[in-house]
C-alpha positions, 0 to 999 in steps of 0.5 A: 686397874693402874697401869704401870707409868714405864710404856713403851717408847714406841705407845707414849701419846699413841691413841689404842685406835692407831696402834690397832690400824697400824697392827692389822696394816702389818698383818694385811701386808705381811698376808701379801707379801707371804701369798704373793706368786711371780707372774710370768710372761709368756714373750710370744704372747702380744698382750695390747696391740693398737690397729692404728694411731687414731686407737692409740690417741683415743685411748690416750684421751679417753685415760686422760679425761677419766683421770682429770676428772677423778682428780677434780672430784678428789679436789671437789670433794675436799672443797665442800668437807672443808667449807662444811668444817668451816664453822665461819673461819675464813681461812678454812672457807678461802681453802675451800673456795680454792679446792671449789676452784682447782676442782673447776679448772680440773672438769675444765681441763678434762673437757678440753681433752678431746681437743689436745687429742685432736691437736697431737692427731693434726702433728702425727698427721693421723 
């Protein structure tokens, strides 16, 4: 079967795979938006209450250290994809050896948490 040399503006050089992901994207958000409810809050209700400012910088720390640390795994992740894609190209394998070392200062900052945590504790004199 031929296929007619007139597409679509919107199908010239678009792989099948791509206009299938973009079309089931649409429909997942189309299903979002048309089952989606509002949320109401009740103003009497307290819903996050901190018995004091020591649980308040814990937490902080606690997010903080989880965060740097997913980002630093992001970022070691790609540096070992990327050195494995290499294939000898040494501009690929000076990317991957400074995504290896973003991931190394991110674990680094992470692990220094506990002490900027301190260090706010000693300024609000908690």
């Amino acid at each position: 079967m031929r296929r007619s040399p007139r597409r679509d503006a919107s199908e010239q050089g678009r792989p099948r795979i791509v206009r299938r992901s973009a079309m089931v994207a649409e429909l997942v958000l189309a299903t979002l938006v048309v089952t989606s409810s509002t949320a109401f809050a009740d103003p009497a209700q307290v819903l996050a209450l901190a018995a004091d400012v020591n649980t308040v910088l814990t937490n902080i720390r606690n997010w903080l250290m989880g965060i740097l640390a997913l980002i630093a795994t992001v970022f070691l992740t790609i540096g070992g994809v990327r050195y494995l894609m290499a294939s000898g190209d040494p501009g690929e394998v000076q990317k991957a050896k400074d995504a290896f070392k973003n991931a190394g200062i991110g674990y680094g900052l992470a692990a220094l948490a506990p002490v900027v945590v301190t260090i706010l504790q000693q300024l609000v004199g908690a």
